[in-house]
N, C-alpha and C positions, 0 to 999 in steps of 0.2 A: 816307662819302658826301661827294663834296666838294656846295661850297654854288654857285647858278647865277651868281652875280656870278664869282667865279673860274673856272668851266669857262669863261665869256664872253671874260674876259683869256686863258688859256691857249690856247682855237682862235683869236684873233684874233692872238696875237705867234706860234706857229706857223705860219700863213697866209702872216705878213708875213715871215716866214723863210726858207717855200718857196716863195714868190710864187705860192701859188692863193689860190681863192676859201675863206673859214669854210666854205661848203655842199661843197667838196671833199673838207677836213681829216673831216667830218662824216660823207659818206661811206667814204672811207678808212676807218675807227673803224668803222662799222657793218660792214664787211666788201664793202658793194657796189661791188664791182669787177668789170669787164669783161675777161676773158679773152679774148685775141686771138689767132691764131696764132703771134705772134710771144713771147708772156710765156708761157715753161714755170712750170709750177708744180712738178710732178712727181707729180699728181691727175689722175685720171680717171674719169669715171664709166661704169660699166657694168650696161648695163639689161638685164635679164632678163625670162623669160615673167610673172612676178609682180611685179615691183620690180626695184631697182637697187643697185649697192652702189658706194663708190669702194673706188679700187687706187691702188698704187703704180706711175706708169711713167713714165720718165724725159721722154720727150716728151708726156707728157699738161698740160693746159693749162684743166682745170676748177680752181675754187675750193670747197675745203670752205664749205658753207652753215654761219652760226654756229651753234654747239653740237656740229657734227659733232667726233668725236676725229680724230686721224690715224691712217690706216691700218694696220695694223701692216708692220712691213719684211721 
């Protein structure tokens, strides 16, 4: 477990690295990201009469939610 003084230094000189914001680096890390049309992932989700599952497909452009595995190939 790292301790909160050093997670503080670490998103702060990565920030200043990539020139965003800590609250970006923070996202990024948690996973919420915006899928646009233009950023393939190679996910997709597909919804069915009960639920949904993702796929694999080359122009798809969902984000696995964190915990999800990757799909198998």
């Amino acid at each position: 477990m790292i301790e909160t003084g050093k997670a503080v230094v670490i998103e702060e000189r990565l920030a200043a690295m990539l020139d965003v914001r800590v609250e970006e680096i923070r996202d990024y890390l948690r996973g919420n990201i915006r899928a646009g049309a233009g950023r393939r992932t190679g996910i997709r989700f597909v919804r069915g009469t009960q639920s949904g599952r993702y796929i694999r497909d080359p122009e798809g452009t969902d984000m696995l939610p964190p915990g999800y595995e990757e799909p198998p190939r």
